[in-house]
C-alpha positions as CSV (number, residue, x, y, z in Angstrom):
1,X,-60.5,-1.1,46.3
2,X,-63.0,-3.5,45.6
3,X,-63.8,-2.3,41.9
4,X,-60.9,-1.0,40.5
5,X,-60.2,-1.3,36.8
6,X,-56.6,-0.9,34.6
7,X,-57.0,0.7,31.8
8,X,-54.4,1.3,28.7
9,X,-54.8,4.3,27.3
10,X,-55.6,4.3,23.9
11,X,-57.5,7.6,23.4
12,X,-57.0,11.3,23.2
13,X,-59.4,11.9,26.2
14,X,-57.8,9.0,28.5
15,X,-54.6,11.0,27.8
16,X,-55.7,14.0,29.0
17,X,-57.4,12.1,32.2
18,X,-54.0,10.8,33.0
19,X,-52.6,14.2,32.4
20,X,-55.2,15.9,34.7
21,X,-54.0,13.4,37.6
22,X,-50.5,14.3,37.2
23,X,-51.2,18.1,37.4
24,X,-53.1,17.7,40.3
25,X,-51.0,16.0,42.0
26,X,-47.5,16.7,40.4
27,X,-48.0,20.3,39.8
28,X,-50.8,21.5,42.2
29,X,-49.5,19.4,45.3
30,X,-45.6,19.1,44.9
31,X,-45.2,22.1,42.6
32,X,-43.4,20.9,39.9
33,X,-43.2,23.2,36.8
34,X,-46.0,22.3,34.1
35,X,-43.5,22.5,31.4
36,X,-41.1,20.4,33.3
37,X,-44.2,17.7,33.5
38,X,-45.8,17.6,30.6
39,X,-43.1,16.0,27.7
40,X,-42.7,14.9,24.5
41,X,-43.8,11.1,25.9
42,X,-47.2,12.4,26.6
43,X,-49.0,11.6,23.5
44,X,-50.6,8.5,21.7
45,X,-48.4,5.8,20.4
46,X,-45.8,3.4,20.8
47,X,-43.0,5.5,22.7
48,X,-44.7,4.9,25.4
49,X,-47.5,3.2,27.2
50,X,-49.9,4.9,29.8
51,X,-52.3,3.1,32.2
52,X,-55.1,4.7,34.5
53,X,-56.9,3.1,37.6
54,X,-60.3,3.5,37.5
55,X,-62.5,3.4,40.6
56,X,-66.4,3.5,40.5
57,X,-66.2,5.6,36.9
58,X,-63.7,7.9,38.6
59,X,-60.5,7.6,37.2
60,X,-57.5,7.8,40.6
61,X,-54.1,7.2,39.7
62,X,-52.1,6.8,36.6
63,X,-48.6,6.0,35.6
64,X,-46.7,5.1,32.4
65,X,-43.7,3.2,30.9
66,X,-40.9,4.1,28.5
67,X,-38.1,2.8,27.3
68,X,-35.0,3.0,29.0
69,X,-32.4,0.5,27.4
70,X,-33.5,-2.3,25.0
71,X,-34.3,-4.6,28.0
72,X,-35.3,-2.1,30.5
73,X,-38.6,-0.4,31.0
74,X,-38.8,3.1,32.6
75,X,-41.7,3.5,34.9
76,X,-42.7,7.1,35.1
77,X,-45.5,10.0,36.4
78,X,-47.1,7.4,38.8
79,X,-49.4,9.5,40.5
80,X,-52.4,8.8,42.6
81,X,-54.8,11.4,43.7
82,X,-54.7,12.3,47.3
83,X,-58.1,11.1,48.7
84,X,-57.1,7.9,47.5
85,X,-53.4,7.0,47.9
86,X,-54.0,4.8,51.2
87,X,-56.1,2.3,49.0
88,X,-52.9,0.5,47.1
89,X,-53.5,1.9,44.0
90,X,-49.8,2.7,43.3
91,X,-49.1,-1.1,44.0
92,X,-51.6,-1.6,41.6
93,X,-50.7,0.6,39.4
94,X,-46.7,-0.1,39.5
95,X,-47.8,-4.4,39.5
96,X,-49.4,-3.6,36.6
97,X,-47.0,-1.3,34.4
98,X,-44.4,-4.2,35.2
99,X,-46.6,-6.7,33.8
100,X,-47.2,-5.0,30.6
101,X,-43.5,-4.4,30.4
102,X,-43.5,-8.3,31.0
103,X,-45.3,-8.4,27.5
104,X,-43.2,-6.4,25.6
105,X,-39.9,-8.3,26.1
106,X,-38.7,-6.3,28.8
107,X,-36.4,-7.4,31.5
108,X,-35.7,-4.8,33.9
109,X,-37.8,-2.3,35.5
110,X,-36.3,1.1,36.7
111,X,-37.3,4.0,38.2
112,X,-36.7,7.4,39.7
113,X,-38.2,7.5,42.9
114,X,-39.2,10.3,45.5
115,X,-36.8,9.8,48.1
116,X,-39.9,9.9,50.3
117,X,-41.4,7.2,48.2
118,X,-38.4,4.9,48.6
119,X,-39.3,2.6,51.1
120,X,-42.8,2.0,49.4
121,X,-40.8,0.4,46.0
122,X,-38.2,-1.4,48.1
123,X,-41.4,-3.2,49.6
124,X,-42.4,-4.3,45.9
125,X,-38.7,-5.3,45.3
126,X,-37.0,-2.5,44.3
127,X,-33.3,-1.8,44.7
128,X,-31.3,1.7,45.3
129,X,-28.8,2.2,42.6
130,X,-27.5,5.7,42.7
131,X,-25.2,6.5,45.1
132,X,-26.5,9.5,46.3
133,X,-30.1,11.5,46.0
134,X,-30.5,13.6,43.0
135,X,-32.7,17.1,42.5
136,X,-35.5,16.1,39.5
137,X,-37.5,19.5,39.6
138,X,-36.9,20.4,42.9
139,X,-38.0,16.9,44.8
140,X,-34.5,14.8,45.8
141,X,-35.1,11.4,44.1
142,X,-33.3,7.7,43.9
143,X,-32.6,5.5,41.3
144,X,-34.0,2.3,41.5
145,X,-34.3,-0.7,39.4
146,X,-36.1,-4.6,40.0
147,X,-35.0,-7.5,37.7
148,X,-38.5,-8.5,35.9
């Protein structure tokens, strides 16, 4: 992971590159509905804020922030593609969509994890706050949330 490169989406075809990674792997691997994927967040401008990882010109994993409450970001779609996930790009990737949520005043991170993905954001700090799993399109999931 030598090369890797964060970039902040600020164009209609990095958009689409980010929203190519999350069908892949979203909707082709964990067969979540498209229409359930693709929302009204996925589009240029300040409601939210998308990053990509690129590796040797290929673009790997993606992610992106909203905003939950005024002093809480919302980390969401963090994808990586399958032939890379065991290279620490969603580390990366979730180090760096805290940081940028460091910039813009934010406080708190949360996040809706995979309950198989749990374990990998307790490592980076993150705490379980929902009492109990919950269905998000068909995948149980926990809420979790790190102080900034």
């Amino acid at each position: 992971m030598m090369a890797a490169e964060i970039i902040s989406v600020t164009t209609e075809e990095q958009l689409q590159e980010a929203i190519s990674i999350r069908t892949k792997v979203f909707v082709e691997e964990q067969k979540v509905p498209l229409d359930l994927e693709i929302d009204h967040y996925d589009k240029l401008g300040d409601t939210a804020h998308h990053l990509l990882i690129c590796e040797h010109g290929e673009m790997v994993a993606t992610g992106r922030l909203t905003y939950y409450e005024e002093d809480t970001a919302k980390m969401q779609r963090i994808a990586v593609l399958k032939e890379h996930r065991a290279a620490g790009y969603g580390r990366v990737l979730l180090l760096a969509l805290e940081e940028r949520a460091r910039e813009l005043g934010l406080r708190y991170s949360l996040l809706d994890a995979q309950c198989q993905a749990e374990r990998f954001y307790e490592k980076l700090g993150y705490e379980t706050i929902s009492d109990e799993p919950f269905d998000d399109a068909g995948i149980p999931h926990v809420r979790m949330r790190k102080k900034l």
